[in-house]
KOLZA-461333 format. One record per residue: residue number from 1; residue in one letter; z, x, y of N, C-alpha, C, O in turn. Coordinates in steps of 0.2 Angstrom, whole numbers, always signed. Each point is the difference from the previous one (the first is absolute). Last residue first. Example, Ala and Ser with C-alpha at 12.3 -4.5 7.8 and 13.67 -1.06 7.14 Angstrom:
<pts>
   drenza   lumvex    n.zz    n.xx    n.yy   ca.zz   ca.xx   ca.yy    c.zz    c.xx    c.yy    o.zz    o.xx    o.yy
        2        S     +35     +64     -11      +1      +4      +6      +3      -4      +5      +1      +3      +6
        1        A      -1      -1     -34      +0      -4      +6      +0      +4      +6      +3      +5      -1
</pts>
This chain:
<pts>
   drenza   lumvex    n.zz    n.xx    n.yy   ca.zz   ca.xx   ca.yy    c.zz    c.xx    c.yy    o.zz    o.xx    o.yy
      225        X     -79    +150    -140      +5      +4      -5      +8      -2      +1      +4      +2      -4
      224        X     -29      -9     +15      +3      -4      -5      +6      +2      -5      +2      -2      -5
      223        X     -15     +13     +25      -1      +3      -6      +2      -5      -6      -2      +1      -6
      222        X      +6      -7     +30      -8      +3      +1      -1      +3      -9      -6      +1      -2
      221        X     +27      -8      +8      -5      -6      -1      -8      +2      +1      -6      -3      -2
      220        X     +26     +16      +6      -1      +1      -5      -3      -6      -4      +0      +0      -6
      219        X      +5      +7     +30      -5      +4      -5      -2      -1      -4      -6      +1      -1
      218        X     +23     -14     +11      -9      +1      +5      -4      +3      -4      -5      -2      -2
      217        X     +31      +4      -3      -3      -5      -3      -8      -3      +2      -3      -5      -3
      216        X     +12     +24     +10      -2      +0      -7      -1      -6      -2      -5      -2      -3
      215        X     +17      +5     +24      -8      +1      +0      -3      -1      -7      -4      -5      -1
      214        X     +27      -7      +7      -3      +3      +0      -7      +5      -3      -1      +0      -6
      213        X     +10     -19     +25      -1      +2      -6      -2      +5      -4      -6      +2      +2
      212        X      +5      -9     +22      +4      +3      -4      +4      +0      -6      +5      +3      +0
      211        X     -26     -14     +14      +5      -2      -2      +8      +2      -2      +4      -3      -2
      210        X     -28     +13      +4      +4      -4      +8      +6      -2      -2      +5      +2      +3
      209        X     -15      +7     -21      +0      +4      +6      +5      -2      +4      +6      +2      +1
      208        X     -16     -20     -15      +6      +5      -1      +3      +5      +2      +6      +1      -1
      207        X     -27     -10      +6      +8      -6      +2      +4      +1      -2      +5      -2      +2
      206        X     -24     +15      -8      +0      -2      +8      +7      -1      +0      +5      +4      +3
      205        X     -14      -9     -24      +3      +8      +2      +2      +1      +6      +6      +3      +1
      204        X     -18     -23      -5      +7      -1      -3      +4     +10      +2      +5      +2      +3
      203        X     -28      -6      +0      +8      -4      +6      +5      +1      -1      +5      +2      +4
      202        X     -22      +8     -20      +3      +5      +8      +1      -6      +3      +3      +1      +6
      201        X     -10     -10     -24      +6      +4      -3      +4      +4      +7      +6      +0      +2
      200        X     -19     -22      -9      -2      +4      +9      +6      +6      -2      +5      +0      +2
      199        X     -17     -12     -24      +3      +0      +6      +1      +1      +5      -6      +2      +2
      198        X      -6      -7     -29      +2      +4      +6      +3      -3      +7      -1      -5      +1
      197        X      +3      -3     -30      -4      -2      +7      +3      +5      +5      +6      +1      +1
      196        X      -5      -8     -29      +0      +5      +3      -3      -3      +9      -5      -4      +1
      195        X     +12      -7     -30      -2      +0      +7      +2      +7      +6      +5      +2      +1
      194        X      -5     -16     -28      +2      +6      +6      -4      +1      +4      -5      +2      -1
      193        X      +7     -25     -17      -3      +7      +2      +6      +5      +7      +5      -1      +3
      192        X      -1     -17     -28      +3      +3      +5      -5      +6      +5      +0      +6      -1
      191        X      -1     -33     -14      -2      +9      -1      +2      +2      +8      -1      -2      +5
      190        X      +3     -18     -18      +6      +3      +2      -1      +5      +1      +4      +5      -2
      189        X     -18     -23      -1      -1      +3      -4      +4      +5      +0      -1      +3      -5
      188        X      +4     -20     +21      -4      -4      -8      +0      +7      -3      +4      -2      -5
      187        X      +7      +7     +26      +4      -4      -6      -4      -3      -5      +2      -2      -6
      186        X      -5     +23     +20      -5      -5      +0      +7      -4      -7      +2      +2      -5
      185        X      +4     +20     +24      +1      -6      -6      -3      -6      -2      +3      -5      +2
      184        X      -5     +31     +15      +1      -6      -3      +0      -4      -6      -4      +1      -4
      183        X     +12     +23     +21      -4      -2      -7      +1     -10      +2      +5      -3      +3
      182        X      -3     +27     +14      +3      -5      -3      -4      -2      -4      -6      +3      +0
      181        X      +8     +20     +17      +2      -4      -3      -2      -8      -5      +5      -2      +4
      180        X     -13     +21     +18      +8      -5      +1      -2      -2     -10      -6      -1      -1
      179        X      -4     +25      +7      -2      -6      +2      +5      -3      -3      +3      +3      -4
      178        X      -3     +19      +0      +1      -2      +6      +0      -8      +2      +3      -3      +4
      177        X      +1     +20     -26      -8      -7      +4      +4      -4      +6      +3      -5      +0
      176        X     +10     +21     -17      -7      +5      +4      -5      -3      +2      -6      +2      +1
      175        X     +28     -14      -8      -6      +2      -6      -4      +4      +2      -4      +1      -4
      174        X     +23     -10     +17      +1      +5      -4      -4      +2      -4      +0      +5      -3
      173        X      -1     -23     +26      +1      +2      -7      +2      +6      -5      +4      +3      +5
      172        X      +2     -21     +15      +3      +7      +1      -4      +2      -9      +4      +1      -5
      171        X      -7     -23     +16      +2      +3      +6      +0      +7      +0      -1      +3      +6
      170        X      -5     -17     -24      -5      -4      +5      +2      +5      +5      -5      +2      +3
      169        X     +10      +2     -30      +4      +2      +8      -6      -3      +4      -5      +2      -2
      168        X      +5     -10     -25      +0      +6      +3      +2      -2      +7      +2      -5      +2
      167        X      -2      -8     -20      -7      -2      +5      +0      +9      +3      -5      +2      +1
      166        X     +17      -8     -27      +0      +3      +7      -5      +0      +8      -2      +6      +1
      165        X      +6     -19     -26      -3      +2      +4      +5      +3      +4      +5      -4      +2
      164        X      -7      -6     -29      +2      +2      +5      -5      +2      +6      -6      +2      -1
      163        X      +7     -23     -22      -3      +6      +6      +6      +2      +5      +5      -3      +1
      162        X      -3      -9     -27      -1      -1      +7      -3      +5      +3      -2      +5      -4
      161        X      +6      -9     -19      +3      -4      +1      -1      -1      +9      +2      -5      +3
      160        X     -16     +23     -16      +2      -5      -2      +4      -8      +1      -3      -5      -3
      159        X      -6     +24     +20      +3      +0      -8      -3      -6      -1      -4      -3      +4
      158        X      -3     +18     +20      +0      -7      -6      +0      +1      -8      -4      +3      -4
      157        X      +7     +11     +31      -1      +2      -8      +2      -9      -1      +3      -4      +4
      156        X      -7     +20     +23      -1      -5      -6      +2      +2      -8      -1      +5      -3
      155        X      +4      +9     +30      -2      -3      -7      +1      -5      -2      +5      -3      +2
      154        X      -1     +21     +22      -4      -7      -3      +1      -1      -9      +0      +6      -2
      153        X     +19      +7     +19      -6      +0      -3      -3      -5      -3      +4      -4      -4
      152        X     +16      +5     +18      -7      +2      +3      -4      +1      -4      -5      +1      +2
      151        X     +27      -7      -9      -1      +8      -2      -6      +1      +7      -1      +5      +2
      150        X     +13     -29      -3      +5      +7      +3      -4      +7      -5      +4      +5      +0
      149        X     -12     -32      -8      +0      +5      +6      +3      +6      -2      +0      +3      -5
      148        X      -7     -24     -13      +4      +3      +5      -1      +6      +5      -2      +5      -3
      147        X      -4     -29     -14      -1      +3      +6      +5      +3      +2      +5      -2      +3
      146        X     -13     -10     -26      +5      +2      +4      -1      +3      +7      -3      +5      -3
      145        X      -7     -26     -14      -1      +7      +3      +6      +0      +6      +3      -4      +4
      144        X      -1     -13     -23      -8      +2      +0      -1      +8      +3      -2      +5      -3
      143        X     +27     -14      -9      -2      +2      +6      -8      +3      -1      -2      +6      -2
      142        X     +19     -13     -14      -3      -5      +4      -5      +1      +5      -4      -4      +2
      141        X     +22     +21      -7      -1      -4      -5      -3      -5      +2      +4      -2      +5
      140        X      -6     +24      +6      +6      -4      -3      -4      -4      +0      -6      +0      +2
      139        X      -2     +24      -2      -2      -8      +4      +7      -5      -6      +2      +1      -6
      138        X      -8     +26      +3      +4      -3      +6      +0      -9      +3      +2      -3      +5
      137        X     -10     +15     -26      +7      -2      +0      +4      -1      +6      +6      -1      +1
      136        X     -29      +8      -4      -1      -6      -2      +8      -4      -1      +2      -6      +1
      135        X     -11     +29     +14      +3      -3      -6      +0      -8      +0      +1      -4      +4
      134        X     -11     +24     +17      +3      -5      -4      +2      -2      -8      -6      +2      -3
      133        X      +9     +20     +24      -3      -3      -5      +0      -6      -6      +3      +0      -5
      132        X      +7      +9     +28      -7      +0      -2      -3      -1      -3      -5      -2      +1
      131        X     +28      -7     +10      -4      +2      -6      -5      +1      +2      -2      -4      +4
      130        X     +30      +6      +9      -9      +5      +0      -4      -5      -7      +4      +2      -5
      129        X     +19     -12     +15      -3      +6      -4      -7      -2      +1      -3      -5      +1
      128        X     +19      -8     +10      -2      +5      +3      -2      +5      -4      +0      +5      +3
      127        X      +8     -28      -8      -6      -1      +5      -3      +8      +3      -5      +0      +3
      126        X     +12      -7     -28      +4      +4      +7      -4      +0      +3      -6      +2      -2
      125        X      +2     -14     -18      +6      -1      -2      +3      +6      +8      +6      +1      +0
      124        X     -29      -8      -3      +6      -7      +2      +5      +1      -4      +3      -5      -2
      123        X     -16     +24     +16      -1      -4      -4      +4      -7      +0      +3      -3      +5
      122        X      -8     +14     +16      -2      +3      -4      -1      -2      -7      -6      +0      -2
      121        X      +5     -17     +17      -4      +5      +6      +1      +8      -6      -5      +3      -2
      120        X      +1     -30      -6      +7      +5      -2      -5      +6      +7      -6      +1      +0
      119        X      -1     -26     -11      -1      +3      +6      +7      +6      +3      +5      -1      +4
      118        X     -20     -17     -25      +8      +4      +1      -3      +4      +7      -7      +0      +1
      117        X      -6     -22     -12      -2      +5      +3      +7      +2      +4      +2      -3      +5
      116        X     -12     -18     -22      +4      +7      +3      +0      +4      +1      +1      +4      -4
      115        X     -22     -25      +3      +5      +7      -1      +5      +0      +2      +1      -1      +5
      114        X     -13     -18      -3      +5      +3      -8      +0      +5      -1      +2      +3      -5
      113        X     -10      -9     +29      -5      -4      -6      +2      +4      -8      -4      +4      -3
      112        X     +22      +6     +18      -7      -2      +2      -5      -1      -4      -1      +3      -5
      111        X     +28      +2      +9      -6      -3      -5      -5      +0      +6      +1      -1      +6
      110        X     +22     +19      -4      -4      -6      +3      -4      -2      -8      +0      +2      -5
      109        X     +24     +15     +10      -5      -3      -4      -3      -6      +3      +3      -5      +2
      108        X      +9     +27      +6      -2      -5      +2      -5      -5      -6      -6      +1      +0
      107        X     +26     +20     +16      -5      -1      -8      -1      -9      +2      +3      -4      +3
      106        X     +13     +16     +12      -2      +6      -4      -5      -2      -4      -1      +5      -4
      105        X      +1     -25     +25      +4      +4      -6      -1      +8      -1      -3      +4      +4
      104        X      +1     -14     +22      -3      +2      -7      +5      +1      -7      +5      +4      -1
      103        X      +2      -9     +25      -1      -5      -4      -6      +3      -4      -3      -5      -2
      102        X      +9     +20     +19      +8      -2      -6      -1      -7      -4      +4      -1      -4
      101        X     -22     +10     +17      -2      +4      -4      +8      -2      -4      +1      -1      -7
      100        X      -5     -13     +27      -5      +0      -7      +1      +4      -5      +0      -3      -6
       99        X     +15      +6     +25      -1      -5      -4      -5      -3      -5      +2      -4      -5
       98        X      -5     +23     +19      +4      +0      -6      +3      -6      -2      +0      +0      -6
       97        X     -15      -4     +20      -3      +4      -3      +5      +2      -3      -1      -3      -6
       96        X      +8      -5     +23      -3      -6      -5      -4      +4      -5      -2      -4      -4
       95        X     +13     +18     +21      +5      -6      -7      -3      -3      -4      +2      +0      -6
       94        X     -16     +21     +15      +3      -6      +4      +5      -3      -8      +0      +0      -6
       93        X      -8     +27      +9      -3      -7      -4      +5      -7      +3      +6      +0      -1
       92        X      -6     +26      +4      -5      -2      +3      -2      -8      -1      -4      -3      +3
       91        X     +22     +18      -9      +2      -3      +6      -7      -3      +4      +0      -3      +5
       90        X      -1      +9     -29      +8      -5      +2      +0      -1      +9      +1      -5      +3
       89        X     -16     +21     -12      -3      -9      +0      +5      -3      +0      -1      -6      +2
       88        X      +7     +30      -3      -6      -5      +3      -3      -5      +4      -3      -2      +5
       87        X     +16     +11     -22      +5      -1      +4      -3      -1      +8      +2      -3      +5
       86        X     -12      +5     -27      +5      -6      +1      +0      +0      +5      -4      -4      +3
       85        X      -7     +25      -5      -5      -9      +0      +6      -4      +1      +1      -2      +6
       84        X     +10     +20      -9      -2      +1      +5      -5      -7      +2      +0      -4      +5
       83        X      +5      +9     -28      +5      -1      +3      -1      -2      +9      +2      -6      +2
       82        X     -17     +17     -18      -1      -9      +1      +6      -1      +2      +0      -5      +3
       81        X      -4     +27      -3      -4      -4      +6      +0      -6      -1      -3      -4      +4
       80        X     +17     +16     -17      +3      +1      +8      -7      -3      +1      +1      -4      +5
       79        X      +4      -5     -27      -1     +10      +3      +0      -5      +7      -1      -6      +2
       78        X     +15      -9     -20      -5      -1      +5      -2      +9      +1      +5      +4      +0
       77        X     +14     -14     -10      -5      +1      -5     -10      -1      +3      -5      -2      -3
       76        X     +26     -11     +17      +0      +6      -6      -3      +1      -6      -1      -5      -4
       75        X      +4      -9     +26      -6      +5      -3      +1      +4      -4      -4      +5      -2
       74        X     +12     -29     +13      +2      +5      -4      -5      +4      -1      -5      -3      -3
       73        X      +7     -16     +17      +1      +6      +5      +1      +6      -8      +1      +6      +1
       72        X      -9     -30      +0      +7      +1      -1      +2      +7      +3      +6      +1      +2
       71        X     -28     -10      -1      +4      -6      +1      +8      +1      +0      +4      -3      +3
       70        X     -20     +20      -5      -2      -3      +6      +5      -5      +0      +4      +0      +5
       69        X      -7      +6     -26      +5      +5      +5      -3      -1      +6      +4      +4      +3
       68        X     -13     -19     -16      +6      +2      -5      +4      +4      +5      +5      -1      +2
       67        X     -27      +4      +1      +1     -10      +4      +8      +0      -2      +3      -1      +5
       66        X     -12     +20     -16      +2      +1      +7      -2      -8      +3      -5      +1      +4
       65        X      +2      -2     -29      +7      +5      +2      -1      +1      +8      +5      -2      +3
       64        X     -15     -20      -9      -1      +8      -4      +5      +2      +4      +4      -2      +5
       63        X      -7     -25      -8      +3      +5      +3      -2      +6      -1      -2      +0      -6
       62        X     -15     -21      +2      +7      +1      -3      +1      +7      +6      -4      +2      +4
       61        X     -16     -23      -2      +5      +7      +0      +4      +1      -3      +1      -5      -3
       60        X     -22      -9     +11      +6      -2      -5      +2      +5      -1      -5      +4      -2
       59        X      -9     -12     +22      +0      +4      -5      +5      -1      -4      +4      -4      +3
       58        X     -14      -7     +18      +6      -5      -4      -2      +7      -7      -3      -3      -4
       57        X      -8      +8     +28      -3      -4      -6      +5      -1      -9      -2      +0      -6
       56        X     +12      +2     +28      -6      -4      +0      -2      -2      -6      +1      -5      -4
       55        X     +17     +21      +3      +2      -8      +2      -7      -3      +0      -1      -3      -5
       54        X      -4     +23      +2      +3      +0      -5      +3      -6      +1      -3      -4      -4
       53        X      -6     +15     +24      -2      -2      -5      +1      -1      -8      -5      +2      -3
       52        X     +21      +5     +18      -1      -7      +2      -8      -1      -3      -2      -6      -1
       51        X     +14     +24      -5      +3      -5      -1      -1      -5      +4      +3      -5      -1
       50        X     -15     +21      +7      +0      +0      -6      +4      -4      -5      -3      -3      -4
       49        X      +3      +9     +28      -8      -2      -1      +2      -4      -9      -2      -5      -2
       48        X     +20     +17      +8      +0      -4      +3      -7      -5      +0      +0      -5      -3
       47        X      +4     +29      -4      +6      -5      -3      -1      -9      +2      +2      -5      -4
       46        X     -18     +28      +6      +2      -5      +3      +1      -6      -2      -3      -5      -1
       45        X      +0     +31      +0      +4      -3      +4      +0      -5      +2      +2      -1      +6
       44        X      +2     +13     -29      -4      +1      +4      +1      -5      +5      +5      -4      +0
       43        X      +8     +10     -21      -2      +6      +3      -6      -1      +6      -3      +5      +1
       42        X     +17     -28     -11      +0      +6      +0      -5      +3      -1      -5      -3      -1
       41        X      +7     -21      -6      +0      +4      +4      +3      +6      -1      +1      +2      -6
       40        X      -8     -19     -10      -2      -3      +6      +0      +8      +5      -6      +3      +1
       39        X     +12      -5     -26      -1      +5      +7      -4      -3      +6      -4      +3      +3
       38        X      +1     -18     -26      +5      +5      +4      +0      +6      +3      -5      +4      -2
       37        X     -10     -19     -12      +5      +4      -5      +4      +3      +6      +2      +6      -1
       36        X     -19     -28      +6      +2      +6      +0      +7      +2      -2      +5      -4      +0
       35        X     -26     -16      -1      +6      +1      -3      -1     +10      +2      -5      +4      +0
       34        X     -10     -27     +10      +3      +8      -3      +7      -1      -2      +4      -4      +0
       33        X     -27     -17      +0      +8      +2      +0      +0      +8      +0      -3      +3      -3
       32        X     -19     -11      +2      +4      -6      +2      +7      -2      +1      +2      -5      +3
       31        X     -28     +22      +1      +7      +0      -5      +4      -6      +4      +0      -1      +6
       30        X     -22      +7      -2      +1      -5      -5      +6      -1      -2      +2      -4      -4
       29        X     -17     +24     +14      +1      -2      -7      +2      -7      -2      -2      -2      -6
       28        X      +2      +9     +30      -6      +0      -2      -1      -1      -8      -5      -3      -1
       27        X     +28      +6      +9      -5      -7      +2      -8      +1      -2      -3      -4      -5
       26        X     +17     +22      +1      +3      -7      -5      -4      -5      +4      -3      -4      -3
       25        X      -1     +22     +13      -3      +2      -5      +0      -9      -5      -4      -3      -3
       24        X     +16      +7     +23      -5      -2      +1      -6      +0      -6      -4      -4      -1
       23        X     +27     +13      +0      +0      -7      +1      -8      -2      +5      +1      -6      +3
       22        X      +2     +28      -9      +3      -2      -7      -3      -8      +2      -5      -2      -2
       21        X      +8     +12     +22      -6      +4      -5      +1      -2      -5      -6      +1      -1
       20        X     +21      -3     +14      -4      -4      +3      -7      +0      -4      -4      -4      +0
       19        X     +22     +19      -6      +1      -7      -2      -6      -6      +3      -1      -5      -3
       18        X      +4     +26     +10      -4      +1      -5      +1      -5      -4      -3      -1      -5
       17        X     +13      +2     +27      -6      +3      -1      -4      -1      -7      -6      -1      +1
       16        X     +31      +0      +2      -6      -7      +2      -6      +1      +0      -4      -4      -3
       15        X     +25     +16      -9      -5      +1      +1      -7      -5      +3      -5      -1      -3
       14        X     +28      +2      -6      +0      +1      +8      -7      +2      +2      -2      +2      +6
       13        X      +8      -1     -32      +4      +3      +7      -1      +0      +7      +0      +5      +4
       12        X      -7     -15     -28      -7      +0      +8      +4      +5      +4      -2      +2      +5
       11        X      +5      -6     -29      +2      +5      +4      -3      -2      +7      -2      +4      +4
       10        X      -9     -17     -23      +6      +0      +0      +0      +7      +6      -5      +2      +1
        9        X      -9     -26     -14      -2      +7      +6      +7      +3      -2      +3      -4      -4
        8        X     -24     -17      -6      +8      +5      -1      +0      +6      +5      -5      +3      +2
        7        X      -8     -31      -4      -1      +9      +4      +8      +3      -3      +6      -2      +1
        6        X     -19     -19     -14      +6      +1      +4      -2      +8      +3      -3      +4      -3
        5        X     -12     -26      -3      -1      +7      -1      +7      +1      +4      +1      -2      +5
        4        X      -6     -19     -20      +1      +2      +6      -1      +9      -1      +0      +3      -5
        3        X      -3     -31      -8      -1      +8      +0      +1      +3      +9      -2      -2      +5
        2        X      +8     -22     -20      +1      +3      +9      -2      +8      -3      +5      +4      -2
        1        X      -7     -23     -18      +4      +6      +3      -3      +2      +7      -6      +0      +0
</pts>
């Protein structure tokens, strides 16, 4: 069996910054493939850095909900400041870059050394519900570990018939830990760690300023809320 350390990430929203930080992290660890739960992009400002670190380092993605409205113009069911991010990054984001984000599935079943591993941004029956809380009845059938994004907050849990994970937000957390996010996957023993790493948070704050975006989205990286 090929053991490998997989890097899990998800939300990076345009967050190069702290992506660079994540993916140095995965180097120094060993890690051998990413797999991210989507949001490539959105609420911060660099749409572009960010999809193209993603092409390099050949990440495996699926769509999240604004990659999803970024590519189709729909916000509904969006509050006015991620509305505003879209519309943002729509005119900030080159073709080829939305060419990337319109060739993402909504969902993704990969193997890795005989795992399955489900890759859903909310669950796998709606890419856009909220779970917090995991259940042994969320892992479809066959399925070693599930991987999902879209709440920003970190967690793990291990049933019976599989694992779930949440790597949590690299770009925009929600947990009250400011630091970028992600967990990894030792496939010999399939054990899931979590992971935490600090950032340049005042650049990134910086460049959103400048940038016209808006402000809160600067703030609200210094609290992780």
């Amino acid at each position: 069996m090929l053991v490998m350390l997989v890097g899990l990430i998800s939300d990076v929203h345009s967050n190069a910054v702290a992506l660079r930080e994540v993916l140095s992290e995965f180097e120094r660890l060993g890690v051998g493939v990413i797999l991210s739960a989507g949001d490539v992009v959105g609420y911060n400002p660099y749409p572009e850095d960010t999809v193209n670190l993603f092409r390099r380092e050949r990440i495996v993605s699926i769509m999240g909900n604004h990659d999803r409205a970024v590519v189709t113009g729909d916000t509904s069911g969006f509050n006015e400041i991620a509305r505003a991010a879209v519309a943002w990054t729509s005119n900030a984001i080159s073709e080829k870059s939305l060419e990337y984000l319109r060739g993402l599935a909504s969902s993704l079943e990969v193997r890795i050394d005989d795992l399955s591993i489900h890759i859903n941004h909310g669950s796998p029956s709606d890419p856009d519900e909220y779970i917090y809380g995991f259940s042994q009845e969320l892992i479809p059938p066959g399925c070693d570990l599930l991987l999902l994004g879209h709440t920003h907050v970190q967690s793990a849990a291990e049933f019976d018939s599989g694992s779930v994970v949440n790597p949590g937000s690299v770009g925009q957390p929600r947990d009250r830990d400011p630091r970028a996010a992600f967990a990894t996957l030792d496939t010999d023993n399939r054990a899931i760690e979590l992971g935490r790493i600090e950032y340049d948070v005042e650049k990134v704050m910086e460049d959103i300023f400048l940038s016209g975006l808006p402000e809160i989205l600067g703030s609200r990286l210094l609290s992780g809320r």
